[in-house]
Structures are given as C-alpha cells and as structure tokens.
mmJSON file of the N, C-alpha and C atoms, coordinates in Angstrom:
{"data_MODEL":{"atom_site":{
"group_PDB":["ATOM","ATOM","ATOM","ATOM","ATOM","ATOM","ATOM","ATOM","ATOM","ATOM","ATOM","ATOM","ATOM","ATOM","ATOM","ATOM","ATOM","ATOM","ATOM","ATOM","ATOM","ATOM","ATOM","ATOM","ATOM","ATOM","ATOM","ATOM","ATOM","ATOM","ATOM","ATOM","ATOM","ATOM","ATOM","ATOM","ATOM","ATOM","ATOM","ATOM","ATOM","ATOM","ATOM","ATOM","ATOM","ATOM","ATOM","ATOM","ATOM","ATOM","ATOM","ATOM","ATOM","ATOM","ATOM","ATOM","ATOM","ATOM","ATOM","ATOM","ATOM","ATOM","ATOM","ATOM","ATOM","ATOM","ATOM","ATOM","ATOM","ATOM","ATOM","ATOM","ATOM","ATOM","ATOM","ATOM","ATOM","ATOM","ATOM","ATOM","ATOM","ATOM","ATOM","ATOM","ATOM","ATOM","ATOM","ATOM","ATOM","ATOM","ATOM","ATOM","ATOM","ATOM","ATOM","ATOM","ATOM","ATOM","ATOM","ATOM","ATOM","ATOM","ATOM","ATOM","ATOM","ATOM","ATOM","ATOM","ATOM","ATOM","ATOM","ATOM","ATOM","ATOM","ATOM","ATOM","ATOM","ATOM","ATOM","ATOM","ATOM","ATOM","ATOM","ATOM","ATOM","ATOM","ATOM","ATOM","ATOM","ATOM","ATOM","ATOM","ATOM","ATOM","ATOM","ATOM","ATOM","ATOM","ATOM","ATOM","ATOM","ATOM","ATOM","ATOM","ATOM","ATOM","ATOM","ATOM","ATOM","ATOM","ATOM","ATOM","ATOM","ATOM","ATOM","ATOM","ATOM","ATOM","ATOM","ATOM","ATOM","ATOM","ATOM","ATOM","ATOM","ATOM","ATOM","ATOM","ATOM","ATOM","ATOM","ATOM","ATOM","ATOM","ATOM","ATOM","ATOM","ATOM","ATOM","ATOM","ATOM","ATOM","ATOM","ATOM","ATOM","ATOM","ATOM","ATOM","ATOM","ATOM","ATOM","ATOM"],
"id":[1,2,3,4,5,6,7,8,9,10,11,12,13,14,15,16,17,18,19,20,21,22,23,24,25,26,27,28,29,30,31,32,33,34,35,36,37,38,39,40,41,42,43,44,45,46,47,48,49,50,51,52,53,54,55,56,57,58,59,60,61,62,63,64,65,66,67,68,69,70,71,72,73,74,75,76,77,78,79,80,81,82,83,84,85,86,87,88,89,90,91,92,93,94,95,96,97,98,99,100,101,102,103,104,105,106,107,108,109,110,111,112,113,114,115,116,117,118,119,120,121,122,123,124,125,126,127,128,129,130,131,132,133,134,135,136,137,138,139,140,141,142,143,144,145,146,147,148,149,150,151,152,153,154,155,156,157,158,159,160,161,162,163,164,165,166,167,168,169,170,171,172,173,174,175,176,177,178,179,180,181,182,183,184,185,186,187,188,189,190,191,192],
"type_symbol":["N","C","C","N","C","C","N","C","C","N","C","C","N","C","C","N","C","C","N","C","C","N","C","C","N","C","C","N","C","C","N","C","C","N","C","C","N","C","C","N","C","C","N","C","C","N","C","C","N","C","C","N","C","C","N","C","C","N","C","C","N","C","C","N","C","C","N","C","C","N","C","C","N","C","C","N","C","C","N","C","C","N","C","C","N","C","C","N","C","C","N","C","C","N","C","C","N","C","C","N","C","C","N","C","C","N","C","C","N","C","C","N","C","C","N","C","C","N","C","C","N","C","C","N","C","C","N","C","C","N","C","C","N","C","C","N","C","C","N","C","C","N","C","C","N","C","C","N","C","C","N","C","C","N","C","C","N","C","C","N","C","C","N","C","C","N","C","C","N","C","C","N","C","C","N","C","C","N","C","C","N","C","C","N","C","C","N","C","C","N","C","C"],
"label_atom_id":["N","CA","C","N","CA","C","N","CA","C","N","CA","C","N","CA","C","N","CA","C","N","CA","C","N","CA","C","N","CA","C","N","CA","C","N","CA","C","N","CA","C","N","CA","C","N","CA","C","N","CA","C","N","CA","C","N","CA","C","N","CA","C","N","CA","C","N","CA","C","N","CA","C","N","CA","C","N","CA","C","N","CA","C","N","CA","C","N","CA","C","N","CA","C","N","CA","C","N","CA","C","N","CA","C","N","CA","C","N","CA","C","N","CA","C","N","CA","C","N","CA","C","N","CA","C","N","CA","C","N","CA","C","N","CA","C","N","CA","C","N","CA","C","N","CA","C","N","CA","C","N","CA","C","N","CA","C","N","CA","C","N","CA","C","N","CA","C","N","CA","C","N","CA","C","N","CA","C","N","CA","C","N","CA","C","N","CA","C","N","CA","C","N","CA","C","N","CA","C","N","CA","C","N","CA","C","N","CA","C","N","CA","C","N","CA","C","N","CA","C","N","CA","C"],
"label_alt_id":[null,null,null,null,null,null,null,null,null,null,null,null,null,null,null,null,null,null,null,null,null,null,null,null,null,null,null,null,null,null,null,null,null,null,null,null,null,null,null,null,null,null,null,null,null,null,null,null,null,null,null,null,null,null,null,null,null,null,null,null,null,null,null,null,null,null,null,null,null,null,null,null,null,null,null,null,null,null,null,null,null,null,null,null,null,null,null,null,null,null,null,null,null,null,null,null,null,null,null,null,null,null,null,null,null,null,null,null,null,null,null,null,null,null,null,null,null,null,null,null,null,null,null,null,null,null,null,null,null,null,null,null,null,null,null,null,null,null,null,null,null,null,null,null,null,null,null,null,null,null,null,null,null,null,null,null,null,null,null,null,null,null,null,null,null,null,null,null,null,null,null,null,null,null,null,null,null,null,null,null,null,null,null,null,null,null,null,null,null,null,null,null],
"label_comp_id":["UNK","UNK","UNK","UNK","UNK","UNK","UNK","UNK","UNK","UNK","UNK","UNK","UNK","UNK","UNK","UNK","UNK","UNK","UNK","UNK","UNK","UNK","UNK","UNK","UNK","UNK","UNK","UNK","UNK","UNK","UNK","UNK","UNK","UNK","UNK","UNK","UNK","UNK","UNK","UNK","UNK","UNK","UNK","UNK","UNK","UNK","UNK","UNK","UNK","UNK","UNK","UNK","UNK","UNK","UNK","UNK","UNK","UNK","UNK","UNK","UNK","UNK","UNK","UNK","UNK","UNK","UNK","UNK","UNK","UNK","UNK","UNK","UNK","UNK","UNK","UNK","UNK","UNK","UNK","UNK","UNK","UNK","UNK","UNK","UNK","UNK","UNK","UNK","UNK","UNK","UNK","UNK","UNK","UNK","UNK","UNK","UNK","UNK","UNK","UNK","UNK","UNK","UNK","UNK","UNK","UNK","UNK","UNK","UNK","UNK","UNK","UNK","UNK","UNK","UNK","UNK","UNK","UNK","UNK","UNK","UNK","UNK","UNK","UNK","UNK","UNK","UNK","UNK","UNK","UNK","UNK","UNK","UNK","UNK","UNK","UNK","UNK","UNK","UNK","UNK","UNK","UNK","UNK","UNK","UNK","UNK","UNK","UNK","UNK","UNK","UNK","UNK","UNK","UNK","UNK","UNK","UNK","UNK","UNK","UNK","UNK","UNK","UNK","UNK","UNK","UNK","UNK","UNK","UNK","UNK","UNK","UNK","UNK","UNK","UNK","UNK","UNK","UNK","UNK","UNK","UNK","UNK","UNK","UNK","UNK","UNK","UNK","UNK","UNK","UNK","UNK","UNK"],
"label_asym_id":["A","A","A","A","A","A","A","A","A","A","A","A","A","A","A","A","A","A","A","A","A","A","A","A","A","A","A","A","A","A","A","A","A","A","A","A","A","A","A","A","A","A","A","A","A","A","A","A","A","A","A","A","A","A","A","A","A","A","A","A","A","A","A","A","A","A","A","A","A","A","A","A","A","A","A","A","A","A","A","A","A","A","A","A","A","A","A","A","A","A","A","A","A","A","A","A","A","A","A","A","A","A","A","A","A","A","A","A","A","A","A","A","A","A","A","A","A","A","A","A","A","A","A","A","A","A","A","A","A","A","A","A","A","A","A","A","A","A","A","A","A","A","A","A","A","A","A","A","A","A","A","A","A","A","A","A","A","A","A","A","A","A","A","A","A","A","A","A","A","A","A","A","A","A","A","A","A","A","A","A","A","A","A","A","A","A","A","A","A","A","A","A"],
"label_entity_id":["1","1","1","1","1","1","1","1","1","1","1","1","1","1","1","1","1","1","1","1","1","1","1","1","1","1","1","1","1","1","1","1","1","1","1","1","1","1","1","1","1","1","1","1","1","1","1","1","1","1","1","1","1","1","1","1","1","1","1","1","1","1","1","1","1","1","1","1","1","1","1","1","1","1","1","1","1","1","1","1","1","1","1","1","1","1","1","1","1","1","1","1","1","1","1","1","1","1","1","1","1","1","1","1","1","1","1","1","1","1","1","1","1","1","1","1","1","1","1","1","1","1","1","1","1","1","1","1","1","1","1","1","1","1","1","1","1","1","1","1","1","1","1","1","1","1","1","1","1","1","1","1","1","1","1","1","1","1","1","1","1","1","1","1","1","1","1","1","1","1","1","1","1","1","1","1","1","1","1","1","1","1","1","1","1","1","1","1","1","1","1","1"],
"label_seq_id":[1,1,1,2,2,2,3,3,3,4,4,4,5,5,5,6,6,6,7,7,7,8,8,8,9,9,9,10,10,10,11,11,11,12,12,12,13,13,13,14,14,14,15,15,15,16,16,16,17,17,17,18,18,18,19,19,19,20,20,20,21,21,21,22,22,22,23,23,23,24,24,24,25,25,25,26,26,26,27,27,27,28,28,28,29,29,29,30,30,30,31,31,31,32,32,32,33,33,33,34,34,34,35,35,35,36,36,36,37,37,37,38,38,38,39,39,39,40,40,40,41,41,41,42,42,42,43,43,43,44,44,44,45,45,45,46,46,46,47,47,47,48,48,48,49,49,49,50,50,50,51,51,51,52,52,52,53,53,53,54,54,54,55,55,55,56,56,56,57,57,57,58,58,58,59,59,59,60,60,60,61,61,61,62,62,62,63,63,63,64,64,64],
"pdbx_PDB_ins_code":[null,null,null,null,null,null,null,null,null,null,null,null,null,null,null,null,null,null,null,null,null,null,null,null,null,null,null,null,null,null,null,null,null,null,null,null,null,null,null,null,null,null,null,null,null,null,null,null,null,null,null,null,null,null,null,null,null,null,null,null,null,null,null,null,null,null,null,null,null,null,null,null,null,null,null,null,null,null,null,null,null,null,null,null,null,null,null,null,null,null,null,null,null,null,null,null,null,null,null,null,null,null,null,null,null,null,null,null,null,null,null,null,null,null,null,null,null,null,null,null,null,null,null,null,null,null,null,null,null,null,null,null,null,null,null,null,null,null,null,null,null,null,null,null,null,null,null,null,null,null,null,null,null,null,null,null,null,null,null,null,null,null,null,null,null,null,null,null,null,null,null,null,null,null,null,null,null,null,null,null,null,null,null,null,null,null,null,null,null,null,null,null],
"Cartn_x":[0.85,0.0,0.898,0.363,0.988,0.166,1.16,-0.071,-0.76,-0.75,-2.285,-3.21,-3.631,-4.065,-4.633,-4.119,-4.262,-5.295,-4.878,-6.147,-7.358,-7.038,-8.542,-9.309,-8.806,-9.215,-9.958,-9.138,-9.809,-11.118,-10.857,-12.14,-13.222,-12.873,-14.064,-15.039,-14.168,-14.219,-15.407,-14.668,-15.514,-16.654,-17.041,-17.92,-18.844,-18.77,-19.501,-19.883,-18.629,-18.71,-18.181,-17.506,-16.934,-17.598,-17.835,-18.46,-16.81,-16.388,-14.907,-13.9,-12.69,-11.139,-10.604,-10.135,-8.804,-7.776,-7.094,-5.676,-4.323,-3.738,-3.141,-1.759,-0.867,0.099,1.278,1.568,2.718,2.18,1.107,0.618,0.152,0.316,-0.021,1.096,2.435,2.822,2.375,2.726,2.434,0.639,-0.003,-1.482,-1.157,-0.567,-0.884,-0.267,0.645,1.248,0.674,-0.283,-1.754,-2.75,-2.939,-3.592,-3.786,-2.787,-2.312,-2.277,-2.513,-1.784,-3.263,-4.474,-5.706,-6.235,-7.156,-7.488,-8.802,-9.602,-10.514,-10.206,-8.739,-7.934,-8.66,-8.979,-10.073,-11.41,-12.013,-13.07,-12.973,-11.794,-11.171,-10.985,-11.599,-11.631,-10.733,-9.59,-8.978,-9.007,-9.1,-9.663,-8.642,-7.712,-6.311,-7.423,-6.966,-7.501,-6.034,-6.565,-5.374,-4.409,-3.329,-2.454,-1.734,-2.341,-1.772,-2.336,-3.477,-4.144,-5.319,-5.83,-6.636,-7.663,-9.005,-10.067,-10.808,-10.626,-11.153,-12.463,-13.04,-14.688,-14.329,-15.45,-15.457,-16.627,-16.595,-17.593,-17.783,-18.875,-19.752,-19.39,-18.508,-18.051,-16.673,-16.299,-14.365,-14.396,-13.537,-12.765,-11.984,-11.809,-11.687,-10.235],
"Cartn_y":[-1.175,0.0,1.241,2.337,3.44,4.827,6.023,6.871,7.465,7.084,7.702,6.487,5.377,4.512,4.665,4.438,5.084,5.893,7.441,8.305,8.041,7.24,7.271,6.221,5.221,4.185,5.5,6.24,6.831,7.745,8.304,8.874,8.212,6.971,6.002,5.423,5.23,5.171,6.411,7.455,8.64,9.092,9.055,9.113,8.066,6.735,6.002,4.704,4.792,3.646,2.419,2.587,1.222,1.631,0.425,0.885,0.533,-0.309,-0.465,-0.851,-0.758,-0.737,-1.543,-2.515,-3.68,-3.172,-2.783,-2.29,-3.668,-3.975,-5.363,-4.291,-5.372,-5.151,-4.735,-5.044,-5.125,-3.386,-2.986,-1.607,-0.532,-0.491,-0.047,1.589,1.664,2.755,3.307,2.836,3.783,4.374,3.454,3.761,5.177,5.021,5.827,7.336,7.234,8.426,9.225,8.513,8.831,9.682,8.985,9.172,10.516,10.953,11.838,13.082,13.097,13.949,14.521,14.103,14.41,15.245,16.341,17.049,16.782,15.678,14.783,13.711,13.926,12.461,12.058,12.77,12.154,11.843,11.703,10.868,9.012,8.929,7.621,6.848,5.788,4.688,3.587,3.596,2.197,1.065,-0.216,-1.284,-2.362,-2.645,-3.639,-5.109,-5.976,-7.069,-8.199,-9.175,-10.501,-10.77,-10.578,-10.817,-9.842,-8.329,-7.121,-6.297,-6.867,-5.893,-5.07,-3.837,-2.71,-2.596,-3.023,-2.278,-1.108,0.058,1.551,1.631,2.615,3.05,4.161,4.999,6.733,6.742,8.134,8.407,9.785,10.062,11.377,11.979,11.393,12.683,12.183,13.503,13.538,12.83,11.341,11.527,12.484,12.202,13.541,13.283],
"Cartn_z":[0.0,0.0,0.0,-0.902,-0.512,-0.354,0.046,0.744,0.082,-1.495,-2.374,-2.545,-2.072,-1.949,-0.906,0.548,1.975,1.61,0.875,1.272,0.071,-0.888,-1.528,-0.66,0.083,1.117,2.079,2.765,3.568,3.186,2.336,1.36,1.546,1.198,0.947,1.966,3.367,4.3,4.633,4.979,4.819,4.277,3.135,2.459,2.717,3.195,3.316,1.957,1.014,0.166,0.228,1.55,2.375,3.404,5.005,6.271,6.945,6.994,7.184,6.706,6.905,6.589,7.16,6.668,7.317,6.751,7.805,7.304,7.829,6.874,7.538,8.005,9.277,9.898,9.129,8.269,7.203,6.827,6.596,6.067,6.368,8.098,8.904,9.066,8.829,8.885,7.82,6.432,5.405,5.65,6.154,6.188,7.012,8.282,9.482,8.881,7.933,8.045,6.881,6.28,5.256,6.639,7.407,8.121,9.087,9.609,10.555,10.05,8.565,7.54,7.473,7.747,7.854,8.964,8.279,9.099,9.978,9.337,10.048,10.784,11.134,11.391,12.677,13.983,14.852,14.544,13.338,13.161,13.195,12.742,12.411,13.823,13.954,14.873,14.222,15.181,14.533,15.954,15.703,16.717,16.612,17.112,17.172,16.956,16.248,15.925,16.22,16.574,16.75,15.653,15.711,15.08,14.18,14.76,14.35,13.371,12.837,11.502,12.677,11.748,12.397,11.575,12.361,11.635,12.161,10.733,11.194,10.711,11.057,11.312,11.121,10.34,10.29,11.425,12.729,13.469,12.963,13.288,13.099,14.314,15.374,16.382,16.568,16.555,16.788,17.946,18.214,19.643,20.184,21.947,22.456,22.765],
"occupancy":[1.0,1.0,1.0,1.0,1.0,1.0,1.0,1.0,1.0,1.0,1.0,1.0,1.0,1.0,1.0,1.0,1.0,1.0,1.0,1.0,1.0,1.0,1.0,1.0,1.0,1.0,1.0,1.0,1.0,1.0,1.0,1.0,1.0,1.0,1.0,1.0,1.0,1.0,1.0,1.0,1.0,1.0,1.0,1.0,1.0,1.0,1.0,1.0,1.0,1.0,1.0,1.0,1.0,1.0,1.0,1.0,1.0,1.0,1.0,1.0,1.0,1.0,1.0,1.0,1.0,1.0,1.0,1.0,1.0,1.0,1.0,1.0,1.0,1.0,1.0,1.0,1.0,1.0,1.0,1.0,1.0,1.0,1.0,1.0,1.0,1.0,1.0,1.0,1.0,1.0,1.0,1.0,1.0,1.0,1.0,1.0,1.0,1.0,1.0,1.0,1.0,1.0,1.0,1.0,1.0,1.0,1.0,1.0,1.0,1.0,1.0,1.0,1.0,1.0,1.0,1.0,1.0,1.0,1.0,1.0,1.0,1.0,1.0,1.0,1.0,1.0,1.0,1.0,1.0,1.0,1.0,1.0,1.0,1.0,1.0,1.0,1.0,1.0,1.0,1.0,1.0,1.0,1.0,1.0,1.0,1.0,1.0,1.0,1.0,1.0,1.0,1.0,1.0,1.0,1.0,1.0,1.0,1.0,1.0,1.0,1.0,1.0,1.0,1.0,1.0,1.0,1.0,1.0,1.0,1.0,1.0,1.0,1.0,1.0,1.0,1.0,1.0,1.0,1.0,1.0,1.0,1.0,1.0,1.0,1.0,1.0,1.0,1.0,1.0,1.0,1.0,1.0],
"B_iso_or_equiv":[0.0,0.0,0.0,0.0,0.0,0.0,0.0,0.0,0.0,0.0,0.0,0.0,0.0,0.0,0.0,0.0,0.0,0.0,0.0,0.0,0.0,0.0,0.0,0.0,0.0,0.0,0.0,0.0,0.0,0.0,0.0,0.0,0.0,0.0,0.0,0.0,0.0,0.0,0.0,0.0,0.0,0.0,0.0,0.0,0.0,0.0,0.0,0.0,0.0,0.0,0.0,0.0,0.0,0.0,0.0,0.0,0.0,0.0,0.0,0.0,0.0,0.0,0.0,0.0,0.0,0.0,0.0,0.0,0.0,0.0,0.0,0.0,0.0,0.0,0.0,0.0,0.0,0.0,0.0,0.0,0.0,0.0,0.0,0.0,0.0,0.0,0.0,0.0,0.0,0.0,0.0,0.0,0.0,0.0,0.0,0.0,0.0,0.0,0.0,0.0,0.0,0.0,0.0,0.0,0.0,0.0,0.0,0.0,0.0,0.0,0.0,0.0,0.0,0.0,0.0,0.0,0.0,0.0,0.0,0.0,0.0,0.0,0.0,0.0,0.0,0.0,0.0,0.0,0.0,0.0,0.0,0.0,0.0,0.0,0.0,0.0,0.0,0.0,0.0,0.0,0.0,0.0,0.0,0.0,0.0,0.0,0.0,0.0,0.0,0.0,0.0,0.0,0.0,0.0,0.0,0.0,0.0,0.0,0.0,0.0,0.0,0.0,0.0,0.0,0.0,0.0,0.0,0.0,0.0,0.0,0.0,0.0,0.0,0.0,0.0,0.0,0.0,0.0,0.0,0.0,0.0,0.0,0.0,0.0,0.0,0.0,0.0,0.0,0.0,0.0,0.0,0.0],
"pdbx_formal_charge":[null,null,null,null,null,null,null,null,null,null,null,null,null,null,null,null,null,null,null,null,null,null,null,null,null,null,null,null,null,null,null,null,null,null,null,null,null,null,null,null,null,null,null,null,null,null,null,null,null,null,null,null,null,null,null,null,null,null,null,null,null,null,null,null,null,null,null,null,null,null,null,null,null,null,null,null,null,null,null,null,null,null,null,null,null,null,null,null,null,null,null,null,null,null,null,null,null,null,null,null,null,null,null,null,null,null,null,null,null,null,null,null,null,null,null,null,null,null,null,null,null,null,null,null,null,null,null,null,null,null,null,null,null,null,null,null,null,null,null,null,null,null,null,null,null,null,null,null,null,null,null,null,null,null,null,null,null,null,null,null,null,null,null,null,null,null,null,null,null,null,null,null,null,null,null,null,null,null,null,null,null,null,null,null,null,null,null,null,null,null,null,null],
"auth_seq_id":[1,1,1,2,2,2,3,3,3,4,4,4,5,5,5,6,6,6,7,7,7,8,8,8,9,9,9,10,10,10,11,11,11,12,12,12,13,13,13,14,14,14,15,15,15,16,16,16,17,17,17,18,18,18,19,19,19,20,20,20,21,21,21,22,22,22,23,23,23,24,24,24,25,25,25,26,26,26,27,27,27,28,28,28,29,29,29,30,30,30,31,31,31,32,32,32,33,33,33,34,34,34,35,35,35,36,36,36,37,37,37,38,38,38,39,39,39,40,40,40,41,41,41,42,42,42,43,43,43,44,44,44,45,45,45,46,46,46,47,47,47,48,48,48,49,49,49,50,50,50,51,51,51,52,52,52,53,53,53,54,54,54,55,55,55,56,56,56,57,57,57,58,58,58,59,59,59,60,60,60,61,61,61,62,62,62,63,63,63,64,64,64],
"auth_comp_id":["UNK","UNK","UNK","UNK","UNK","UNK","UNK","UNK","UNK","UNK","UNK","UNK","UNK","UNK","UNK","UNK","UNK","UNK","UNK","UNK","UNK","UNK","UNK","UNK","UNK","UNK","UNK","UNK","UNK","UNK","UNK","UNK","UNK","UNK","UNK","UNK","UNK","UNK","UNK","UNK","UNK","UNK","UNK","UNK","UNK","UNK","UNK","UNK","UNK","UNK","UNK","UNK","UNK","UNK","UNK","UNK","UNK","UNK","UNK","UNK","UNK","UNK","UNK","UNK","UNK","UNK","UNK","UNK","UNK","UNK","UNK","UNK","UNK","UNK","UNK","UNK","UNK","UNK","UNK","UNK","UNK","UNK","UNK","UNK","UNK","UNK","UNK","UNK","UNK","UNK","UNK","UNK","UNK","UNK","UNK","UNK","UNK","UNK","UNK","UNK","UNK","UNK","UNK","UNK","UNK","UNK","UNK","UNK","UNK","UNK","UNK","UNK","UNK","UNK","UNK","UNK","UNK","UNK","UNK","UNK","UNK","UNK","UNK","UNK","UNK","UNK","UNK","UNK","UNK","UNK","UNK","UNK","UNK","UNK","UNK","UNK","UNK","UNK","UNK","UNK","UNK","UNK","UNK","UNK","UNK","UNK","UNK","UNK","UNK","UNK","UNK","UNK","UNK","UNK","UNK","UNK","UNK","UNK","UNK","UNK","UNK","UNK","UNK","UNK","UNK","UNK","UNK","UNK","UNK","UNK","UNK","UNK","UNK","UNK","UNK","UNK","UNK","UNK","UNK","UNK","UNK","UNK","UNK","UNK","UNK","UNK","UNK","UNK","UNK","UNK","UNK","UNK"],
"auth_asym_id":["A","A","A","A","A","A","A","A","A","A","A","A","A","A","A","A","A","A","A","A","A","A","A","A","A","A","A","A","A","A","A","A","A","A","A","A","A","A","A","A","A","A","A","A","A","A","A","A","A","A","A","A","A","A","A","A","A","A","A","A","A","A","A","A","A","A","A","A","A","A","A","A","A","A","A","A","A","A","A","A","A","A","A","A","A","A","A","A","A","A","A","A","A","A","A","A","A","A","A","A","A","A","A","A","A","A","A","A","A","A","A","A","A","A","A","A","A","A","A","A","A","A","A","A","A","A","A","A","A","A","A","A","A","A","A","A","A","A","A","A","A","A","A","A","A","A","A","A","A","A","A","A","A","A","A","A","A","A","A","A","A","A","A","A","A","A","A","A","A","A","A","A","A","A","A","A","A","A","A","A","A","A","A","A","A","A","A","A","A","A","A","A"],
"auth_atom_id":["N","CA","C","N","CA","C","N","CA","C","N","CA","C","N","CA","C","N","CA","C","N","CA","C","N","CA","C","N","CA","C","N","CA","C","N","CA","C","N","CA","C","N","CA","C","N","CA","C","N","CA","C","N","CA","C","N","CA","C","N","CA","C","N","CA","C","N","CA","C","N","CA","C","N","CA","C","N","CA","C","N","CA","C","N","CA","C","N","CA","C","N","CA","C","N","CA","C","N","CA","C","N","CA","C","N","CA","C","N","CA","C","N","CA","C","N","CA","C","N","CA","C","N","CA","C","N","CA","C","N","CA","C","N","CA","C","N","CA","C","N","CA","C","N","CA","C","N","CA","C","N","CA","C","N","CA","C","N","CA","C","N","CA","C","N","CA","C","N","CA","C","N","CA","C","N","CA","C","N","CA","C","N","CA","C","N","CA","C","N","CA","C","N","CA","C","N","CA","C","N","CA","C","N","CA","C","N","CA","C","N","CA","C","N","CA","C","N","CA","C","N","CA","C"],
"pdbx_PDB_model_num":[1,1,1,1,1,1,1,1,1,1,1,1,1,1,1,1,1,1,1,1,1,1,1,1,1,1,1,1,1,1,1,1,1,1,1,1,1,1,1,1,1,1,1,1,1,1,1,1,1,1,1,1,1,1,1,1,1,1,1,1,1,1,1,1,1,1,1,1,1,1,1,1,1,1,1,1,1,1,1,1,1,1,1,1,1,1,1,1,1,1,1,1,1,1,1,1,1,1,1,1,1,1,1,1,1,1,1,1,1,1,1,1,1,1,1,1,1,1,1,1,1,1,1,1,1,1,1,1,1,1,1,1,1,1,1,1,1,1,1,1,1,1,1,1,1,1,1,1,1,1,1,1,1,1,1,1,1,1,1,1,1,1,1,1,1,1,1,1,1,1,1,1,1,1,1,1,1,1,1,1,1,1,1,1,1,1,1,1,1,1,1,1]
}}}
C-alpha cells in the first residue's frame, strides 16, 4: 500500500462507500502516516484485531 491509496481508502471510508477498513500489519505505517496527515484524522476509529491488523470506522463525532 501506498499513501495515495491510503487516502482514496480513507475517502471512501468517509464518504460512506466502504463501512470499514482492514488495514493489515505489514501496512499499517504507510497507512498511518496517510492518516495523521488528515485534518478529520479524529473521526477515524482504529480497533487492534489478533495478530496485528486494524479495523477503522469513520464516526460522526471527533474523539476527544
């Protein structure tokens, strides 16, 4: 994965044409540093799953 991939993923995410994101372990920095780079970046719920991959959720309220 790389970080123009990352953000059309996150887009999508966003917009609501995916409901969630498996981001696997191996893809997790390049994802994150897609990520951070966002100015909605606290909408994004990411949830540690067994064996190191993350599944994110867009929320309708910023965490605090």
């Amino acid at each position: 994965m790389d970080e123009t991939t990352a953000t059309k993923l996150l887009d999508e995410l966003r917009d609501g044409k995916i409901s969630e994101l498996l981001v696997k372990k191996e893809d997790f920095l390049v994802f994150r540093a897609a990520l951070v780079k966002r100015s909605d970046f606290k909408h994004f719920r990411g949830i540690a799953q067994r064996g190191g991959d993350i599944l994110y959720h867009y929320t309708k309220q910023p965490r605090s």
